[in-house]
C-alpha positions in Angstrom: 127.4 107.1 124.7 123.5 108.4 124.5 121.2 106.4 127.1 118.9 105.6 124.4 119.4 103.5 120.9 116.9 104.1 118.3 117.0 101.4 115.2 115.2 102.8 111.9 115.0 100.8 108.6 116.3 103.7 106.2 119.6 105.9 106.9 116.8 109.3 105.5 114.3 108.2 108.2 117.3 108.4 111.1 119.0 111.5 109.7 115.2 112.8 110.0 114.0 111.3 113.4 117.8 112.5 115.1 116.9 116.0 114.6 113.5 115.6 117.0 115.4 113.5 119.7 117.7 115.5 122.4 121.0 114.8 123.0 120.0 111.3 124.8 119.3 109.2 121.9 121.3 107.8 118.7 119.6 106.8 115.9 120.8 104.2 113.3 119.4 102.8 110.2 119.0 99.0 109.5 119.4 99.4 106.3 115.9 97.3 105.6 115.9 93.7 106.4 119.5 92.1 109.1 118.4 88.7 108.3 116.2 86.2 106.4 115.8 82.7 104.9 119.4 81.3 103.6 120.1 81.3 100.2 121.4 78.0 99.9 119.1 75.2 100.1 115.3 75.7 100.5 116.2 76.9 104.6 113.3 75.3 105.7 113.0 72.5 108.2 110.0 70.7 107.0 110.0 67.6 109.1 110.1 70.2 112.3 106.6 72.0 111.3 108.4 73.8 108.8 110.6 75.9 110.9 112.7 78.4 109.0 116.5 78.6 109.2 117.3 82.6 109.1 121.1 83.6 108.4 122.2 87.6 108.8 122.8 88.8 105.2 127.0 88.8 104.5 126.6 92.4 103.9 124.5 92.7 107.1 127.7 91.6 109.3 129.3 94.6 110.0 126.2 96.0 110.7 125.3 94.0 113.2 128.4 94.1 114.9 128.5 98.3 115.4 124.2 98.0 116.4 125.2 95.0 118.9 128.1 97.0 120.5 125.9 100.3 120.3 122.9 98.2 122.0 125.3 96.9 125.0 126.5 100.3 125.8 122.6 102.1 125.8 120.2 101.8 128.5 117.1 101.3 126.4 117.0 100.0 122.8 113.9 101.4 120.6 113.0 99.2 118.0 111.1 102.0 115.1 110.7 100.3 112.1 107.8 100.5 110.3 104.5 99.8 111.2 103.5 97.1 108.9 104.0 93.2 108.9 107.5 93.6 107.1 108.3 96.3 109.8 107.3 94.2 112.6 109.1 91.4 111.7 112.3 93.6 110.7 112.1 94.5 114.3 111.5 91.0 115.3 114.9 89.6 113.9 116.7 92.6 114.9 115.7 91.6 118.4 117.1 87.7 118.1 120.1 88.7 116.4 121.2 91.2 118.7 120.6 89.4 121.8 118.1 91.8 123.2 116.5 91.1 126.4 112.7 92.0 127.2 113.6 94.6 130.0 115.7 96.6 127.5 113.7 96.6 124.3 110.6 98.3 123.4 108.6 98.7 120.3 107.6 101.8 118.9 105.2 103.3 115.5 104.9 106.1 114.3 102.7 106.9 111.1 104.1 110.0 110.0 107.7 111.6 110.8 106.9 114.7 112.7 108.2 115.9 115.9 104.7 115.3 117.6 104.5 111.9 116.3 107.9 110.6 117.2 107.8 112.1 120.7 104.1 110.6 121.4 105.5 107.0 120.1 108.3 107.2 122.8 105.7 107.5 125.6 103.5 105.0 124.8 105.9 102.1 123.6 104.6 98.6 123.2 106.0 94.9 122.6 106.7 93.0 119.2 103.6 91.9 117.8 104.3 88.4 117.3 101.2 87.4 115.2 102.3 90.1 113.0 105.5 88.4 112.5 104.2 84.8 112.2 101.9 86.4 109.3 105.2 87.4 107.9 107.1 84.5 108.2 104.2 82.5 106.8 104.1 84.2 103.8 107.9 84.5 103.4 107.9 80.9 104.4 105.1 80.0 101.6 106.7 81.9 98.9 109.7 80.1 99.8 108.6 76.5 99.2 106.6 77.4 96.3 109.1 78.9 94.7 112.4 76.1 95.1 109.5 73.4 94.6 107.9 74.7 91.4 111.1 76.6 89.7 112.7 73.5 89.2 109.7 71.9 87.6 109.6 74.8 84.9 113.6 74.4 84.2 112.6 70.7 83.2 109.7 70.8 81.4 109.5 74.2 80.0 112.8 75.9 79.7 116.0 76.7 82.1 116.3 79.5 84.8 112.9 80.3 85.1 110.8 80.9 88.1 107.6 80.8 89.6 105.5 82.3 92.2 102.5 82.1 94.6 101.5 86.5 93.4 103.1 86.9 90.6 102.4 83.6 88.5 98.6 84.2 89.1 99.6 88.3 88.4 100.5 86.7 84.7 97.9 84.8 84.5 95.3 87.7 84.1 97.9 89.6 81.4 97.3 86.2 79.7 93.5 85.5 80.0 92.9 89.2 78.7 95.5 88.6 76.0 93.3 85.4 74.9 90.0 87.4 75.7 91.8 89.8 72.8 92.8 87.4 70.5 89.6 85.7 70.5 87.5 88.8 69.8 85.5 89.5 67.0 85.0 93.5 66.1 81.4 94.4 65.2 80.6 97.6 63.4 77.9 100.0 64.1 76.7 103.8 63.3 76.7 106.1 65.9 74.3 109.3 64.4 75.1 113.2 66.1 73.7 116.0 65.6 74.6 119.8 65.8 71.7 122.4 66.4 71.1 126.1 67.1 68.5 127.4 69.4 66.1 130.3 68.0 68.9 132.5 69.6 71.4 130.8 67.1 74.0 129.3 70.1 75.2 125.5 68.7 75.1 122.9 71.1 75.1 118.6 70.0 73.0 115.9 70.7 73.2 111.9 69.9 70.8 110.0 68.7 69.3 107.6 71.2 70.0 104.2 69.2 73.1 102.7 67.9 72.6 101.9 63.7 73.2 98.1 62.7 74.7 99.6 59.1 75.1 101.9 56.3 71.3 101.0 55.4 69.7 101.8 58.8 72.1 104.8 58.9 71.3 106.0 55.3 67.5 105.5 56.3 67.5 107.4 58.7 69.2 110.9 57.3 66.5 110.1 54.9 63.9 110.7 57.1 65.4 113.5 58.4 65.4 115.4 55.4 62.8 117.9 55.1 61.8 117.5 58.8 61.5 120.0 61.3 63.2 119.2 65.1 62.1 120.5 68.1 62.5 120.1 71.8 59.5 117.6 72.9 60.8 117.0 76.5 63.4 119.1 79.0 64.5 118.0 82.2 66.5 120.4 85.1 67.3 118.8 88.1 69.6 119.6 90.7 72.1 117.1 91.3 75.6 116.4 93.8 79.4 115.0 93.2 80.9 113.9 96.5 85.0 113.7 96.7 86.5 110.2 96.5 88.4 109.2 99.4 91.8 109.7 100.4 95.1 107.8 98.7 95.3 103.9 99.5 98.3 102.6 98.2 96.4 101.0 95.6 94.9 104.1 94.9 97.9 106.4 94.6 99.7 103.9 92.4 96.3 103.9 89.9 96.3 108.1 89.8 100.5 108.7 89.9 100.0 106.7 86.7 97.2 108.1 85.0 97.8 112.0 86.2 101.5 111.9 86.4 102.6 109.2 84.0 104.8 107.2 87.1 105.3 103.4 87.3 103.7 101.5 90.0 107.2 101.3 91.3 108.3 104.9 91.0 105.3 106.2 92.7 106.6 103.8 96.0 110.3 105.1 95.2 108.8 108.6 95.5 106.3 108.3 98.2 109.3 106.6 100.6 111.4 109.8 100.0 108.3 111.8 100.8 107.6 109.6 104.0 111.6 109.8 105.1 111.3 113.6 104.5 108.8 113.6 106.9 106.0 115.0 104.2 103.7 112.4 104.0 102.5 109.9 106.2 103.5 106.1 105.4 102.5 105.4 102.4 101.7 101.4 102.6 98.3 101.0 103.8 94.6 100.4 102.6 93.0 102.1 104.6 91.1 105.7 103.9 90.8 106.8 107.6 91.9 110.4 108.7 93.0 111.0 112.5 91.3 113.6 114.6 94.2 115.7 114.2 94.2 115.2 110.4 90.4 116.4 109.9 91.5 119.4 112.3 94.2 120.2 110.1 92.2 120.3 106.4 89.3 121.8 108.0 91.7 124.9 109.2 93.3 125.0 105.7 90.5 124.5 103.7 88.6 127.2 105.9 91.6 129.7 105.5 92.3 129.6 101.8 88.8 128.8 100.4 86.3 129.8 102.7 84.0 127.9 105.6 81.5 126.8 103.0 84.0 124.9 101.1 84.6 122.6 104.1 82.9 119.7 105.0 85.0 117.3 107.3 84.6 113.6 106.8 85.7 109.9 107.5 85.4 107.3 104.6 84.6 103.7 105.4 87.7 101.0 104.0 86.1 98.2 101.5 89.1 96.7 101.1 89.4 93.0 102.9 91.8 92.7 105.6 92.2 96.7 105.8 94.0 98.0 108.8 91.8 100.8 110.9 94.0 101.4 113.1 96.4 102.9 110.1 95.8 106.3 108.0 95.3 106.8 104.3 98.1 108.8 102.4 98.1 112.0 103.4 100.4 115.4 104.0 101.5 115.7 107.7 101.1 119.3 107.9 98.0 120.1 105.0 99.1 124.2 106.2 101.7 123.0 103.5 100.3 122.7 100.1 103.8 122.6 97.7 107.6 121.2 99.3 111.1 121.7 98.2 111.9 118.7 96.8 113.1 117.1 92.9 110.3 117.7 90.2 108.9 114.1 91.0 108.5 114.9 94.7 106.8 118.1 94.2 104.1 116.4 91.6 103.0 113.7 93.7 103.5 115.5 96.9 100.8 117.9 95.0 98.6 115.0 94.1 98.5 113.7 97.6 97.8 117.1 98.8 95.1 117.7 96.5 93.3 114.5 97.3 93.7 114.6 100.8 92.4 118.4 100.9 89.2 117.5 98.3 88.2 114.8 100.8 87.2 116.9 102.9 85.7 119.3 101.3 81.9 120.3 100.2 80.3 118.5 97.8 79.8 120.3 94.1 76.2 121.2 93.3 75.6 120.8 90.1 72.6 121.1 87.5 72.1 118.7 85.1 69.7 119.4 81.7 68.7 116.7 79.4 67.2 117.9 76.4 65.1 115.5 73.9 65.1 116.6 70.5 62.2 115.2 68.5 62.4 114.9 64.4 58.8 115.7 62.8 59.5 112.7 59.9 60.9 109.8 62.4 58.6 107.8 64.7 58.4 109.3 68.2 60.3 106.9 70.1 63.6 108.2 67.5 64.7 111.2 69.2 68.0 113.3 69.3 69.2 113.2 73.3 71.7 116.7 74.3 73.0 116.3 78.1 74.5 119.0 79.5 75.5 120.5 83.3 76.4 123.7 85.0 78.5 123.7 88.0 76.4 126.2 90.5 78.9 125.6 93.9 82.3 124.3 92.8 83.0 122.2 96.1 86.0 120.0 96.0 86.1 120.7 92.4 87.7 124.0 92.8 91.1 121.9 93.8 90.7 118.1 92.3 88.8 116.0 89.8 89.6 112.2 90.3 90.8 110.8 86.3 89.8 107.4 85.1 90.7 104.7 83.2 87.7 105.2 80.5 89.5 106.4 77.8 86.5 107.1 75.9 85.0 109.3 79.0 84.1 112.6 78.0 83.4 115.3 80.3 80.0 116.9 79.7 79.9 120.4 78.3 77.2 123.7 79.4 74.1 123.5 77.2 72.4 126.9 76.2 69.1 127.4 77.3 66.6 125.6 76.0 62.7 125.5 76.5 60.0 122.6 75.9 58.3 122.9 72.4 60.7 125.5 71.3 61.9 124.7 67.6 65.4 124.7 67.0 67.4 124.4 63.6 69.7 121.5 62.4 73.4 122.7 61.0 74.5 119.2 60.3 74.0 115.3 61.2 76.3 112.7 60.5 76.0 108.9 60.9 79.7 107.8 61.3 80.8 103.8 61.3 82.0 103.1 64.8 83.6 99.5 65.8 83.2 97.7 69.7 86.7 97.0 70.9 87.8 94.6 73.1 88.5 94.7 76.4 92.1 97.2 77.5 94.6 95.3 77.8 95.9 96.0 81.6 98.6 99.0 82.8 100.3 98.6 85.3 97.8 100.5 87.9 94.9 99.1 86.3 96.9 95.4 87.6 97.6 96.8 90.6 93.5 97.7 90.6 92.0 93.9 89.5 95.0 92.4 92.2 93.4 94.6 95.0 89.5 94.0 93.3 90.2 90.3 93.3 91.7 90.3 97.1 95.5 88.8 95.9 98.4 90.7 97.8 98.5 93.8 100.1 99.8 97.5 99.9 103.3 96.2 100.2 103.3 92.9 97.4 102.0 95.5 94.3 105.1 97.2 93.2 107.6 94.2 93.5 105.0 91.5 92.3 104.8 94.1 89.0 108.7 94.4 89.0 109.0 90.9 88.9 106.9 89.8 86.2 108.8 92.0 83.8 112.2 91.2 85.1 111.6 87.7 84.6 110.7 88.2 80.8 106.9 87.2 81.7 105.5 90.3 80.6 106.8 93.3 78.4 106.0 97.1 78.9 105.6 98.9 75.7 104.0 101.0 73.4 102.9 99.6 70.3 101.7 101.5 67.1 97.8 101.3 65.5 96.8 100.7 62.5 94.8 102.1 59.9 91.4 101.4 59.3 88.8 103.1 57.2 85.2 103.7 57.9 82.2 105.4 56.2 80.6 108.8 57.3 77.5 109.8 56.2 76.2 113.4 56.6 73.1 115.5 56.0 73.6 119.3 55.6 71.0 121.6 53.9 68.8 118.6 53.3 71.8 116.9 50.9 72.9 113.4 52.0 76.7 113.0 51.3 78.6 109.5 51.2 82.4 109.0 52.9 85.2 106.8 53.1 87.7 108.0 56.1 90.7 106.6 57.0 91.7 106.5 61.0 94.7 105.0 63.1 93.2 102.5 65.9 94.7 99.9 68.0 97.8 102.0 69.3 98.8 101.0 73.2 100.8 103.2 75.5 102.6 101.5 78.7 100.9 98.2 78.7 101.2 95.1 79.8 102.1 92.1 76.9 102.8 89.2 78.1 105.6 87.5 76.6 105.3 84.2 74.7 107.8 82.0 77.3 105.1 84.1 79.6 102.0 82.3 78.2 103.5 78.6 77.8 104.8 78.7 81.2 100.9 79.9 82.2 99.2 77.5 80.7 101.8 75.0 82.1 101.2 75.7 85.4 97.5 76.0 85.1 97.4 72.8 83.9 99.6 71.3 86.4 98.9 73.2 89.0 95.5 75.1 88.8 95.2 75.4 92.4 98.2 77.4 93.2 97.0 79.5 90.1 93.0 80.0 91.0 92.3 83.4 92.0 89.9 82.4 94.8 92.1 80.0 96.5 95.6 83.0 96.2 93.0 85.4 97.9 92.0 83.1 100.4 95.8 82.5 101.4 96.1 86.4 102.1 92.9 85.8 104.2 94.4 83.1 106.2 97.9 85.3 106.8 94.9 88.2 108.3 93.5 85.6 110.6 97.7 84.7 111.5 98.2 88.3 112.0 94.7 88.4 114.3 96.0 85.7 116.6 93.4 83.3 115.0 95.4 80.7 113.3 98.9 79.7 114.5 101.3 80.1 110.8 102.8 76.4 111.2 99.4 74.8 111.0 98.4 76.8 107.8 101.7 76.3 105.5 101.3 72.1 106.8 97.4 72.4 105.1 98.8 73.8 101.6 102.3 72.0 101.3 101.0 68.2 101.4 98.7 68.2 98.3 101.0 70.9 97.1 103.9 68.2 96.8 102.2 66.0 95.5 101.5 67.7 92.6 105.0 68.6 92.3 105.8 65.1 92.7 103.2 63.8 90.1 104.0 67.0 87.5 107.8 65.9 87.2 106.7 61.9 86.6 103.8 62.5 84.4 104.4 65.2 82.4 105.9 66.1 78.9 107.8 68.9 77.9 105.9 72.4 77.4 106.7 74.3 74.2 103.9 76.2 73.3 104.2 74.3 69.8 102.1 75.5 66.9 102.3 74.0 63.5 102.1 77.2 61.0 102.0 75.5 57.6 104.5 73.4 54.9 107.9 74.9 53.9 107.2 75.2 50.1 111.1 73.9 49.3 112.0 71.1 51.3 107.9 70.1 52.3 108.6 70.2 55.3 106.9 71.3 59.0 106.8 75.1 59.7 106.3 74.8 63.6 106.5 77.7 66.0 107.7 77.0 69.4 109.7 77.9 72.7 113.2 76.7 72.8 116.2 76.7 75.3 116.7 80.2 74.4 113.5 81.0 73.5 110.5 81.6 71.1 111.8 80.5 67.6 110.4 78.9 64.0 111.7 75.3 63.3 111.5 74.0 59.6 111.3 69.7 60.2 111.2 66.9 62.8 114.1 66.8 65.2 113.2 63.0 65.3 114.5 62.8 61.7 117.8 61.3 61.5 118.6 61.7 57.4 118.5 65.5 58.2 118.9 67.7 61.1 115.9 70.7 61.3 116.7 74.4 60.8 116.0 77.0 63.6 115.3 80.8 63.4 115.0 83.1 66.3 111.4 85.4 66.6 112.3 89.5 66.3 110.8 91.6 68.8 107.2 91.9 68.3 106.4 88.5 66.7 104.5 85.6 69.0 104.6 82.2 68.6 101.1 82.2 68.7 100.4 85.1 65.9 103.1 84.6 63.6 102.0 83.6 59.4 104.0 81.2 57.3 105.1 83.8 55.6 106.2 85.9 58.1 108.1 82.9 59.4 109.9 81.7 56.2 111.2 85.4 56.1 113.4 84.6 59.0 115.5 81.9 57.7 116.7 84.5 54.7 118.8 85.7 58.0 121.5 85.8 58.3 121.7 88.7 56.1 124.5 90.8 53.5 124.1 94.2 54.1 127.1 95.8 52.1 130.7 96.2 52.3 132.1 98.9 54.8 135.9 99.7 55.1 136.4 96.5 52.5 134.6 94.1 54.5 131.3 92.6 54.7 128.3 93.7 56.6 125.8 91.3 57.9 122.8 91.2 59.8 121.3 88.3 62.1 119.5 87.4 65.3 121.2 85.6 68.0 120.8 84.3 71.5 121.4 87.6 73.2 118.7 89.5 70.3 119.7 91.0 67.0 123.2 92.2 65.6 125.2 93.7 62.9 128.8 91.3 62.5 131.3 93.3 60.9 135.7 92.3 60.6 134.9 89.5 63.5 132.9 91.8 65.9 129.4 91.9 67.3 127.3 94.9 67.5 124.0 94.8 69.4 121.2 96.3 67.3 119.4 97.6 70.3 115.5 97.8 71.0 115.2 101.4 71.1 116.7 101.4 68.1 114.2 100.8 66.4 116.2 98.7 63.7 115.4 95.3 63.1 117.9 92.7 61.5 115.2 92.1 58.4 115.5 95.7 57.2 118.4 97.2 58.5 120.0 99.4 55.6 124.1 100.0 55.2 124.0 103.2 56.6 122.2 102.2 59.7 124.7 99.6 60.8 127.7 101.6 59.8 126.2 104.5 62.8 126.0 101.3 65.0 129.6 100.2 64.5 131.0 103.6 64.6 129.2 104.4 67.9 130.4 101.2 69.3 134.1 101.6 68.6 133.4 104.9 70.3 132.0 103.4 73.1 135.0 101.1 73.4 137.4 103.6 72.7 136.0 105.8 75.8 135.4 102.3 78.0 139.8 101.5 78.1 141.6 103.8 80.4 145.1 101.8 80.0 146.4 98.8 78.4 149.8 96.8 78.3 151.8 95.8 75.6 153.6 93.2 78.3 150.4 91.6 79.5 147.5 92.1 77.0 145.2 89.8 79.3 144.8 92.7 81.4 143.4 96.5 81.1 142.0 99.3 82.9 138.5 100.2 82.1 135.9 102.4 82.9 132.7 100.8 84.2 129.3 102.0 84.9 130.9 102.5 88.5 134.1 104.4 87.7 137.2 102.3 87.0 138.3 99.0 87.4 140.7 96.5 86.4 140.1 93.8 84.1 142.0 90.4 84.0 140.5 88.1 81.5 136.8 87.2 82.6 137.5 88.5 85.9 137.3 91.9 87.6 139.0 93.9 90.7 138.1 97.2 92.3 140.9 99.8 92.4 141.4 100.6 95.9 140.3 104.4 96.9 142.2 107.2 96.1 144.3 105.6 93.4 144.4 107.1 90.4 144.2 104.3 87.3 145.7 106.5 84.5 149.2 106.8 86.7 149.0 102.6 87.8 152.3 100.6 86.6 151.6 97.2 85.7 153.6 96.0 88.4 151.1 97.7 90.9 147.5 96.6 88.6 149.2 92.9 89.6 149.7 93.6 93.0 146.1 94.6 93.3 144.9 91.2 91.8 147.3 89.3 94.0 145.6 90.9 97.0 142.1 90.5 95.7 142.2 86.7 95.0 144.1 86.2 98.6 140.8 88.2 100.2 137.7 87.5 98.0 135.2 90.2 99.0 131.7 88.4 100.3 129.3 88.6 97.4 126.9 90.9 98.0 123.1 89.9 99.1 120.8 92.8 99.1 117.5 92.0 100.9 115.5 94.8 100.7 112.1 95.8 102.6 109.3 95.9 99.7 
């Protein structure tokens, strides 16, 4: 047995770290997180200042039991997780559940996987850093009692099985503000005149006219005076001018350009980066801070010197804004920046590019530009009403030459090369046109630009972004999607060879790619909870909580102390919320069913948004429910729009003799045909309202396909039981219940003598359900 146990979180990082380590040292993987709060119950003692009752994960056991006999056989055990809060307190438990003593334990970081760095963290080992930890538990602790205290207050009052928490319900709370912000805004209409001009050597270039156009009048008046006139440059500036590189990747920062450059999710980029991290590519890649090492600045300066030149290097540090940053940590970066592409999948090799771009440009020269701004005067206007051409010429590349930084300004546009151009020089109009424009309302968020405002606004750290964003969506709070523009028309005038023309254009507007909607059980639960609860959901006071865990992770404030402070008045509320409060259903009334006069009333319901037509107090006759199609809000939907759904369910034809029909159910829309249900899925596009024969014959056919394919065996003898095939491989199906088919057993060839056997084995050991409780 090796002399020296390492422990690792992830079975890539110890298959990695192994190959650095001689012959003296094993290295095994965690596997994330041994241990945490128990599932059952809320875990914590409250009465004892809140102390937290930890339990070792079922599927943890026999895990613990090979690290604890490896640990008793070594002379030293290495504790190497990562080097975060979450790491330090993975190392923490592993510690107490293994029985570790002081004199055989160290503690050891490393911020990239390299041989250099691994070898340098084994000589200069240190102990758990138990403020580190406490901040841990106090936020695992805090999430924990918000969490079992507030979930059960939404399954009464709003609707069963949903949650809350301390991140995410404040996460939803700005979807929802800048869904209102939306909702409530009013679109104004303006003119926006350009021109296009020659110089007296005939080369085109455009300029805008300096001042937005209240309407087709002002617009109109103007190309007025511009006929006949005469235009000619009355003032030129040339200055020099400088564009420094932006820092290095953050988290927050890489999660923001992945998505706009690359098209990732918040949580793909993190699923990415790790495998770069484990690969040993990339340094760790949680962390807000934008510091480079020595060796780091060493490196680009050598790479950027040998493949671009010494004048394109310019070594640099960039201070960290962001509260509560760690120093001590480095921003994203390659390990080796000698290497600028890796083997690796496709989404490897892009980010791994994108990191290595940024890093390199960081430390690059600036780019020395020249910027011209050319004011074109019109001989018939009043002086003040001039034509304004911007241009710039790139005269030392710098960092360009390998990155420009993208935005979130969709309506950015880069500025182009103007010819040249001298003071009082005449130049000649081809064309100016005065086109309607419209102010839109503020984006609604993507999942970066969340991840952005969270880090602006001081809520969470590098490691809360990705899982807080997960969440949200997984718990039907907020949607993902693309949704279609529509059209809208708008005038154009235009002025060529002194003739003023007059047209109507038609555009698309409004379309949204990836964003963030959030859901209608989304919004009633908000405003719930910020009615009821507007401290948990104030933005200051959730920043000031991550503030407090800094100060716990400083050694400033002891964790106990801090959770006592929030979870009295906390309580309370709870307490005073369950007695005081009436149900929340987001209820809207829409108008007066024109049949039976009755309410039209919009609302959430046990299964969620839906249109009810009269009073469920009326005992003479019960009311009559429709479920909302995807798309349609509670708080958007017309009368009409609303009556449409109760023509549902719907006859579609007749296929194979028997009738076709189409409705909306608990679990979302379906076609019923002969007894059976077929989902009408979301990428279908298909909805229940217009869904033609033809379209719902393809969806039966391809699910008695699907079936077909799904049953490996059945048995004419027992017809309560089959063998299927399962997203996993094959299984065995008894009733509701299912049983794994023990390796190397081949389903097609099992008797049913031998599929009962199996079961009878199964129910007399019931595997341990499996928790996963995974590092995020």
């Amino acid at each position: 047995m090796s002399k020296n146990l390492v422990i690792v979180e992830s079975p890539a990082k110890a298959k990695t770290i192994e190959g650095y380590l001689g012959k003296d040292f094993t290295v095994r993987s965690s596997f994330g997180h041994v241990r945490d709060l128990a599932k059952k119950g809320i875990s914590i003692d409250i009465d004892k200042d809140f102390a937290p009752h930890y339990e070792v994960d079922d599927d943890k056991k026999k895990l613990i039991s090979e690290l604890k006999k490896l640990a008793k056989e070594a002379d030293m055990v290495w504790l190497a997780t990562d080097e975060d809060r979450e790491g330090e307190a993975i190392s923490w438990h592993l510690k107490e559940t293994l029985g570790l003593a002081d004199s055989k334990t160290k503690r050891i970081t490393f911020n990239e996987i390299t041989k250099t760095a691994i070898l340098k963290a084994i000589e200069n080992p240190r102990e758990i850093n138990l403020p580190l930890v406490m901040a841990q538990q106090a936020r695992r602790v805090l999430d924990r009692l918000v969490g079992f205290e507030l979930s059960p207050v939404l399954w009464k009052k709003v609707k069963p099985s949903l949650s809350a928490g301390r991140v995410q319900s404040v996460s939803v709370r700005l979807l929802v503000d800048r869904e209102r912000e939306i909702t409530d805004f009013s679109s104004e209409n303006f003119f926006r005149v350009s021109g296009k001009f020659t110089n007296l050597q005939g080369q085109a270039f455009k300029a805008e006219f300096n001042k937005k156009l209240a309407g087709p009048d002002e617009a109109r008046a103007l190309l007025d005076k511009c006929v006949g006139s005469s235009y000619s440059v009355k003032e030129l500036e040339v200055k020099p001018a400088k564009k420094s590189p932006t820092a290095p990747f953050t988290t927050s920062t890489l999660q923001q350009e992945a998505s706009r450059k690359l098209g990732f999710s918040v949580a793909r980029t993190m699923q990415v980066a790790q495998q770069l991290y484990e690969a040993g590519f990339i340094t760790y890649m949680r962390t807000d801070s934008v510091n480079f090492s020595e060796t780091a600045i060493n490196g680009a300066k050598a790479a950027i010197t040998d493949a671009y030149g010494q004048e394109y290097s310019s070594p640099r540090n960039f201070a960290t804004k962001s509260k509560g940053a760690q120093e001590a940590h480095e921003a994203i970066r390659p390990t080796d920046f000698g290497r600028p592409s890796i083997s690796g999948d496709a989404s490897q090799q892009r980010l791994y590019d994108l990191i290595w771009k940024r890093g390199i440009a960081s430390q690059m020269a600036d780019a020395q530009l020249e910027k011209t701004v050319a004011r074109i005067a019109v001989s018939g206007a009043a002086d003040n009403e001039l034509f304004v051409a911007n241009g710039e010429v790139i005269k030392f590349d710098g960092f360009l030459k390998v990155y420009i930084e993208s935005t979130d300004d969709e309506t950015e546009e880069q500025e182009g090369m103007l010819p040249r151009l001298n003071k009082g020089e005449n130049v000649n109009v081809v064309e100016i046109t005065a086109t309607q424009r419209f102010t839109h309302h503020a984006p609604r968020y993507t999942e970066a630009a969340l991840v952005k405002k969270l880090e602006e606004l001081g809520i969470g750290r590098p490691s809360t972004y990705a899982p807080t964003i997960s969440t949200i969506q997984k718990r039907g709070y907020v949607v993902k999607e693309d949704r279609p523009g529509h059209e809208r028309k708008y005038t154009q005038f235009a002025l060529v060879n002194d003739t003023i023309s007059e047209e109507t254009k038609t555009e698309n507007t409004g379309a949204e790619k990836n964003k963030l909607f959030p859901t209608d059980i989304g919004m009633v639960v908000n405003d719930f909870l910020v009615d009821n609860f507007s401290k948990i959901m104030d933005f200051n006071f959730t920043a000031s909580v991550e503030r407090e865990f800094d100060d716990i992770a400083e050694g400033q404030m002891k964790w106990n102390e801090m959770i006592r402070k929030f979870y009295g008045p906390f309580h309370d509320s709870v307490e005073t919320t369950l007695t005081t409060t009436s149900k929340a259903t987001g209820e809207r009334e829409i108008g007066v069913d024109p049949v039976s006069g009755k309410k039209v009333i919009a609302r959430i319901g046990r299964f969620g948004p839906m249109i009810m037509i009269g009073d469920q107090e009326d005992e003479t006759e019960k009311p009559r429910f429709a479920s909302l199609q995807s798309g349609q809000s509670i708080g958007t939907i017309t009368l009409d729009e609303a009556l449409e759904l109760f023509k549902l369910p719907r006859e579609v034809g007749e296929f194979e003799g028997k009738k076709v029909s189409a409705n909306v159910g608990r679990f979302g829309p379906y076609i019923q045909h002969d007894g059976k249900f077929v989902s009408i899925g979301a990428k279908t596009g298909i909805e229940p309202m217009t869904v033609t024969l033809e379209q719902a014959v393809e969806l039966i056919q391809a699910k008695r396909e699907a079936d077909s394919n799904k049953l490996i065996k059945s048995f004419p003898e027992d017809a309560t039981i089959q063998v299927l095939n399962g997203r996993w491989g094959a299984y065995i199906a008894q009733g509701k219940k299912n049983y794994k088919i023990p390796k190397g057993t081949e389903a097609t060839a099992l008797t049913l003598e031998e599929v009962k056997a199996i079961i009878v084995e199964a129910d007399k050991n019931p595997a341990p359900k499996k928790r996963f409780t995974k590092k995020s």
